[in-house]
C-alpha positions in Angstrom: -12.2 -15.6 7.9 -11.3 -13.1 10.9 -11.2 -9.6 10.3 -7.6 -8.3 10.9 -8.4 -4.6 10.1 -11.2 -2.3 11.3 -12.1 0.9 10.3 -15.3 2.2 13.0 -15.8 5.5 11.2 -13.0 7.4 10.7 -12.5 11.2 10.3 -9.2 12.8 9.7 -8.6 16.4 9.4 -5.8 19.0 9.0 -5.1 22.7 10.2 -4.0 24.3 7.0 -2.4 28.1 7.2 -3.3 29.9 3.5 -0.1 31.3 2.5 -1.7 34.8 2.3 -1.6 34.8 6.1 -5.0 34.4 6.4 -6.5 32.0 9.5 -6.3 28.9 9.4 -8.9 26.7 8.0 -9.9 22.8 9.0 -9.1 20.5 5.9 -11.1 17.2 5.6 -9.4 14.0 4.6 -11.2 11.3 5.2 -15.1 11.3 6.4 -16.6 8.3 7.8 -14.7 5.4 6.8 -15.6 1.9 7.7 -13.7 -0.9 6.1 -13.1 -4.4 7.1 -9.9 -6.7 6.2 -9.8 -10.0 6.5 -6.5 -11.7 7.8 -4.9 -12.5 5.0 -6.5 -10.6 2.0 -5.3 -8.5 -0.7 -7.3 -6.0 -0.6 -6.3 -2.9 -3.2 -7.6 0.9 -3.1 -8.1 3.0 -5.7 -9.7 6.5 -6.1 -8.9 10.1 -7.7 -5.7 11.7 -7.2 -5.8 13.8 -3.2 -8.9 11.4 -1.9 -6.8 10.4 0.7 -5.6 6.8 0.3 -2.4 7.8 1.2 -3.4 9.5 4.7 -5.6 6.3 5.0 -2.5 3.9 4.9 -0.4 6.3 7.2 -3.1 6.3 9.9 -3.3 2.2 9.2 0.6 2.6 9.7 0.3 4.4 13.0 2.1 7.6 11.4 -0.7 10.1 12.1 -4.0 9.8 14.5 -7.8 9.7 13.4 -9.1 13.3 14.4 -12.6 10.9 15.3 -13.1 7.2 15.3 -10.8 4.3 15.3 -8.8 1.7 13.6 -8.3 -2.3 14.8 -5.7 -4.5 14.3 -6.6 -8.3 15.3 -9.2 -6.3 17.5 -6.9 -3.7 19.1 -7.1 0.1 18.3 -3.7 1.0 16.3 -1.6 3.5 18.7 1.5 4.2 17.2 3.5 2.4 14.5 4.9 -1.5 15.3 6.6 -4.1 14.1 3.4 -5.7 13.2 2.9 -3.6 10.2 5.0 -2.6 7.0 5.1 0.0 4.9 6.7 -0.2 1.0 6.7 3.2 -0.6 7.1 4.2 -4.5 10.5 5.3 -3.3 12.6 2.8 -2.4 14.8 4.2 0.4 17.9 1.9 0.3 21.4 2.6 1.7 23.4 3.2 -1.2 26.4 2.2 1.1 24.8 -0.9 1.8 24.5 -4.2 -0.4 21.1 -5.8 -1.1 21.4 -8.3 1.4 22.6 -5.7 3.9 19.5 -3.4 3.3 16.9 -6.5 3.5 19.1 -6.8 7.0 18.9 -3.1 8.0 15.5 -3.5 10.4 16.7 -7.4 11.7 19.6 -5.0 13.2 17.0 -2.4 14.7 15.6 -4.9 16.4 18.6 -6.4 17.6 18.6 -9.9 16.0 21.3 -11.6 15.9 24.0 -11.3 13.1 23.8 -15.5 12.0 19.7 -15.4 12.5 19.4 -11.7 10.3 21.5 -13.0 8.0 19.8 -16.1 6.9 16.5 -14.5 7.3 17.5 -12.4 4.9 18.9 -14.7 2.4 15.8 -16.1 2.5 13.8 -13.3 1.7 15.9 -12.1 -1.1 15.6 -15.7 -2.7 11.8 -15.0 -2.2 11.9 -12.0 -4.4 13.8 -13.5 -7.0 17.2 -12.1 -5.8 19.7 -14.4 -4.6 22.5 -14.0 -7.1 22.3 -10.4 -6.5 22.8 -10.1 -3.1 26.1 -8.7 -3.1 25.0 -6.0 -5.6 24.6 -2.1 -4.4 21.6 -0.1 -4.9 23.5 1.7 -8.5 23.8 -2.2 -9.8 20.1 -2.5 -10.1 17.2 -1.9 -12.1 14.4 0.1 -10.6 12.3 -3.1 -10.4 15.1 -4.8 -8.6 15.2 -2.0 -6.1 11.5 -2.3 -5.6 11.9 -6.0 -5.3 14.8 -5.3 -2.1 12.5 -3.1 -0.7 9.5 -5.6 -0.5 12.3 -8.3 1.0 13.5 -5.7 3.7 9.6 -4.9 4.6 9.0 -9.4 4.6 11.9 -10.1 6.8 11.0 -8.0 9.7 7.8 -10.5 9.0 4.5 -8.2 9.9 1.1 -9.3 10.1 0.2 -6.4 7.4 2.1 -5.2 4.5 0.8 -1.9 3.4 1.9 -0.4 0.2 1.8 3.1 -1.4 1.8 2.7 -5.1 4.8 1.1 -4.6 5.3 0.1 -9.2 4.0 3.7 -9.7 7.3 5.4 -11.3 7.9 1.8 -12.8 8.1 0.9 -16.5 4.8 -0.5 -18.1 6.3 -4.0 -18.6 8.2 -4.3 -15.3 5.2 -2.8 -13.2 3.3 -6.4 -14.8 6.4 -8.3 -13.8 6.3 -7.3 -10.4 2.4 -7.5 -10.0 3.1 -11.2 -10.8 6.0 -11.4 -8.5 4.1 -9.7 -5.9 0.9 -12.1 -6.5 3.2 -15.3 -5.8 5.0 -13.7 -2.6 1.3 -13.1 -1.3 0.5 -16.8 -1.9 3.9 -17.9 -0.3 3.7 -15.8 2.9 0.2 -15.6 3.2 0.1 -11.8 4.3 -2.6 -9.4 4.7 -1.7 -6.9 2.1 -3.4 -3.2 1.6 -2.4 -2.1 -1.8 -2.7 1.7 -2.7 -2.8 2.3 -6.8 -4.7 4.9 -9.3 -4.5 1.9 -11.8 -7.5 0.3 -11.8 -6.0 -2.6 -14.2 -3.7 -2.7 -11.1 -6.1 -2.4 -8.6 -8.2 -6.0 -10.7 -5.4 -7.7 -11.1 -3.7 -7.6 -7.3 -6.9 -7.3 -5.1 -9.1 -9.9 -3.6 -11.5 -7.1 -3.5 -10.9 -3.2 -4.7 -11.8 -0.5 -2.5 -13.3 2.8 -4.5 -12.9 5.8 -2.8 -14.8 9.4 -3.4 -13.2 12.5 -4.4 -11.9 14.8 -1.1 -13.0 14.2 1.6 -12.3 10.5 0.6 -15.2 8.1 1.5 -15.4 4.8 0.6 -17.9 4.3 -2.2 -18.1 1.2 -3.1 -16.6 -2.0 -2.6 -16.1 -4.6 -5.3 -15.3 -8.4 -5.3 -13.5 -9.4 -8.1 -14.5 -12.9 -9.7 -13.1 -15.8 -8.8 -12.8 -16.4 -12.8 -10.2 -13.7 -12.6 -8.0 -15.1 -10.0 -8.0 -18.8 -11.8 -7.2 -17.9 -15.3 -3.4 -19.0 -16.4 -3.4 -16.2 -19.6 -3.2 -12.6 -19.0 -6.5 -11.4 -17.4 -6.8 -8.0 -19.0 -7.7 -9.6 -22.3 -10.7 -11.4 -20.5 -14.2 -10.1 -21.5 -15.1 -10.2 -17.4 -11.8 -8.4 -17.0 -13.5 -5.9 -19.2 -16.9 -5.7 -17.5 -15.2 -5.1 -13.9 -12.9 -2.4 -15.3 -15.4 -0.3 -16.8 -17.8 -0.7 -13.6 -15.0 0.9 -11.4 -14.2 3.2 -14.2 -17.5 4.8 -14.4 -18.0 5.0 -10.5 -14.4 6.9 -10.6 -16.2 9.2 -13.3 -19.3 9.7 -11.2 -17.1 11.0 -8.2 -17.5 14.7 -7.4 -14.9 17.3 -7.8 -12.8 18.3 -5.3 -13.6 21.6 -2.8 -11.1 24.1 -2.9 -8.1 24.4 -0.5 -5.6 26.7 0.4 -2.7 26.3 -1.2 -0.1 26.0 1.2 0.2 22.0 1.4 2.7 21.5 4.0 0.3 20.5 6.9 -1.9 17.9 4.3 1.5 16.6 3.0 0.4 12.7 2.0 -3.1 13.2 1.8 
């Protein structure tokens, strides 16, 4: 396999003002990250609440710069966002004026595609996600889950190399979150994607990821990464009740309890919004 990501030791920082007025302090992110991705792995992260994953996945978006080292995709060093990448948020962001099929359209129009080509790229990608007999339905007609599941279509039909998501079932029910994991599972197979998958489940994080990514407490480091069986991936029944399932979690469990606590920051969080 060929990497398609590249992290070459990557610092981020922030200039945060204390809201006493006081002068402003340099804020630490991310230290010294260095991750590969293959082309077309699923590749999931998971670490303590403010390590940074989210700040990671913006700079992999091309939302925010690396204060020092780089980031590769298919060997070039991301600039800016591009229509090579994707982002699904936990928020779903659709038009509420616009139909389901119309929203999974919404970025085919952006980029200027034509109405007949949008639109049955599109249908397509609504059928992929389990949606064609609602595409005439308005974002108030649907569940959460079906929301999420527009969202993921819109993101597919603009058809990026990457598809990164930011706990994207996070504010989900239990049982449609484990719905969706399975949806999303088959929609990787079928489009064969390179997906980075943000999530502080780590039953999510074993279940989804090829491999999981365990990141440090602030400044977010990657500590450790783990390849989960193959045994995992092959079983038909639901994983979690597996006894290997079992040994995995509690591995990344007790590296997440290992991780040192946080420094203190100032509390004015406007200029580390994301981190």
């Amino acid at each position: 396999m060929t990497s398609r990501i590249s992290f070459e030791k990557v610092r981020k920082e922030f200039v945060v003002r204390p809201d006493d007025g006081g002068p402003a302090q340099r804020f630490t992110a991310l230290e010294d990250i260095s991750l590969e991705v293959e082309a077309g792995e699923f590749l999931t992260l998971v670490g303590p609440s403010g390590c940074g994953k989210s700040t990671l996945l913006d700079l992999l978006g091309g939302l925010t710069s690396p204060t020092s080292g780089r980031i590769l995709l298919d060997g070039k060093p991301i600039s800016g966002p591009g229509r090579d990448r994707a982002i699904v948020f936990q928020q779903y962001a659709l038009f509420p004026w616009r139909t389901a099929l119309q929203n999974i359209e919404f970025g085919l129009e952006v980029a200027s595609v034509a109405p007949a080509v949008r639109r049955e790229r599109a249908r397509h990608y609504l059928d992929l996600v389990g949606l064609s007999a609602f595409g005439n339905r308005h974002p108030h007609e649907l569940s959460g889950g079906m929301k999420q599941r527009v969202a993921i279509a819109r993101s597919l039909a603009c058809e990026p190399e990457v598809l990164l998501m930011d706990e994207p079932f996070a504010a989900l029910d239990a049982q449609t979150r484990e719905n969706l994991q399975v949806e999303l599972l088959r929609i990787w197979r079928a489009t064969g994607k390179t997906i980075v998958f943000i999530t502080h489940g780590i039953d999510e994080a074993i279940v989804l990821g090829q491999r999981v990514a365990v990141m440090s407490a602030r400044p977010g480091r990657i500590r450790q990464v783990f390849e989960v069986p193959a045994a995992l991936k092959q079983a038909a029944d639901d994983v979690r009740s597996l006894p290997l399932f079992g040994s995995v979690r509690h591995q990344i469990w007790t590296l997440l309890q290992d991780a040192p606590s946080s420094p203190s920051i100032p509390s004015n969080q406007e200029a580390i919004a994301h981190v």
